[in-house]
N, C-alpha and C positions, 0 to 999 in steps of 0.2 A: 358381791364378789363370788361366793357360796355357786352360787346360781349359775352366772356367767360360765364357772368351769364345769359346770355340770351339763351344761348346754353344750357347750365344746366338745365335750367326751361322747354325748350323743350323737352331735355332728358328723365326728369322725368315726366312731363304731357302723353310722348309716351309709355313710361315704363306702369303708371297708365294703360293705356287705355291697352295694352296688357294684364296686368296678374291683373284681379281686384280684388278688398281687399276682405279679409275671410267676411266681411260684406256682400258682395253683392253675394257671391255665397249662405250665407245661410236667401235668400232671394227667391233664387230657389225655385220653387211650387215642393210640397209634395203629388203626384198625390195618392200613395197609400193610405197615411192617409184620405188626404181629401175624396178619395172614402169610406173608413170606413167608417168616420163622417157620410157621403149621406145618404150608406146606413142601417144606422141604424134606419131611421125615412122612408125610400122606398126604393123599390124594385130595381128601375134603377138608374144607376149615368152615365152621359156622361157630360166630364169634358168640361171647359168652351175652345173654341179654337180649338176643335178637329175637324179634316178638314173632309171636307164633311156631317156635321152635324149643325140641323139647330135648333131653340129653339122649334119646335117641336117634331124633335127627340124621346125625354125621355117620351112624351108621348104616340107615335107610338109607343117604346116599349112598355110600360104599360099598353097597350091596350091588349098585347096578353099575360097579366099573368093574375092568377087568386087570390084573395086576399090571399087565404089559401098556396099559393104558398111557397116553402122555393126555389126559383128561384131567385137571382139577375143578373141582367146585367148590365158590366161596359162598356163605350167607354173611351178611353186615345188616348192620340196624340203619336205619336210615340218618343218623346222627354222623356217619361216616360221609354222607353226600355233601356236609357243609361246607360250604367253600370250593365245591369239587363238581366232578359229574361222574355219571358211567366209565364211560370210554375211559379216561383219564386216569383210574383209579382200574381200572383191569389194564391198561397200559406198563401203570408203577407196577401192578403185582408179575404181568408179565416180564420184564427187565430185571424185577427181584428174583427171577425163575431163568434169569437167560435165556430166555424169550426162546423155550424148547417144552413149552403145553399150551394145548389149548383149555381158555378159560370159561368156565360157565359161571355167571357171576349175578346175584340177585341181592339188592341192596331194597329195604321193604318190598314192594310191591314189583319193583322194575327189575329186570334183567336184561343181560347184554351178554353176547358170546364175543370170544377175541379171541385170535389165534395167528401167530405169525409162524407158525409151522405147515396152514393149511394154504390152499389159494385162494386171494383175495375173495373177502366176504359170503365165505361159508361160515365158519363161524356164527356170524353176524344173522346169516338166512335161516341156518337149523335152529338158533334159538327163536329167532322168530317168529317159525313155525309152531316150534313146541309152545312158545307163549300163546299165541295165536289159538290151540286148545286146553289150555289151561285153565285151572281157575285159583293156583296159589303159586309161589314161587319155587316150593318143594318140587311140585308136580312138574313144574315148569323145567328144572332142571335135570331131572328125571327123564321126562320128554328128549331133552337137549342131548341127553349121553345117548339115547341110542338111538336120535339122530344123525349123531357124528358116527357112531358103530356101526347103523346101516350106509352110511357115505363111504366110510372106509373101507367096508368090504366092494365095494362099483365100484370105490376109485382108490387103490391099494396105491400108498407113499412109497414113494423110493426109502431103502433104511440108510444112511448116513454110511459108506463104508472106512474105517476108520484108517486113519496113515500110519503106512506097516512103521515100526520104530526102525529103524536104521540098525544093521547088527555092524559092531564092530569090527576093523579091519588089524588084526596081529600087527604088531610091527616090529621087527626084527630087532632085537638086544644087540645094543652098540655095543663092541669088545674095544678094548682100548686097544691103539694102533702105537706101534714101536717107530721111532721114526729113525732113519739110521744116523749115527751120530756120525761128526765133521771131526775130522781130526786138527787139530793144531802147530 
């Protein structure tokens, strides 16, 4: 009997360890949210972990944008592709961003450019240039900004001009009206 429950308790200890509780898988890092978050206060986000990247990283990138930039760049580890791809995951981060920057996005090895503020598939072309002489993601990114910086100086964007607020119109203070009174 001794035995039996001892055997059981290993069972279920080995079981645990194979399939772990809905707990602890949503304990999983949220690479794209968290890149939101990053980048809504800067320019670059390279996630904590990401191999080949050192805590200088983010700001060797940031060296080569320029404040007025609508340029982000992400680094993610490749544990963020699971389930997912490129495109996909610079899609969410752009919609997380209001789809008002262009992204340079390198998840291990690969990179993708995305930009729904540019004309169809530049983005997409100047990173894959910059890839195309590359020989790490860093570089590659790098590459990609002043890609986009010499595109934008040949082909300057319209800026967005904003809608003037409406200024208010006075409107005259009702005085209370006498009305003549009816006699009886």
């Amino acid at each position: 009997m001794k035995f039996r429950l001892i055997l059981f308790l290993l069972i279920l200890l080995l079981l645990s360890a194979l399939f772990p509780t809905p707990n602890a898988r949503a304990q999983e890092v949220d690479y794209v949210q968290d890149a939101i978050e990053a980048l809504k206060t800067s320019n670059v986000y390279v996630a904590p972990g990401t191999p080949r990247t050192s805590i200088e990283t983010a700001d060797e990138l940031k060296s080569f944008l320029i404040p007025t930039d609508n340029i982000v760049l992400v680094m993610l580890p490749v544990e963020a592709l699971v389930g997912t791809d490129l495109l996909t995951i610079s899609q969410k981060i752009s919609v997380g961003l209001d789809n008002q920057k262009t992204i340079g996005l390198a998840i291990g090895d690969d990179v993708i450019g995305y930009s729904p503020i540019l004309p169809s598939g530049v983005a997409s072309d100047k990173m894959y240039r910059a890839d195309s002489v590359s020989n790490d993601p860093i570089t590659a990114l790098i590459t990609f900004t002043q890609n986009i910086h010499s595109w934008l100086s040949k082909n300057p964007q319209p800026t967005p001009i904003p809608t003037p607020e409406p200024t208010p119109t006075p409107r005259p203070t009702m005085q209370p009206i006498e009305l003549p009174k009816t006699e009886e």
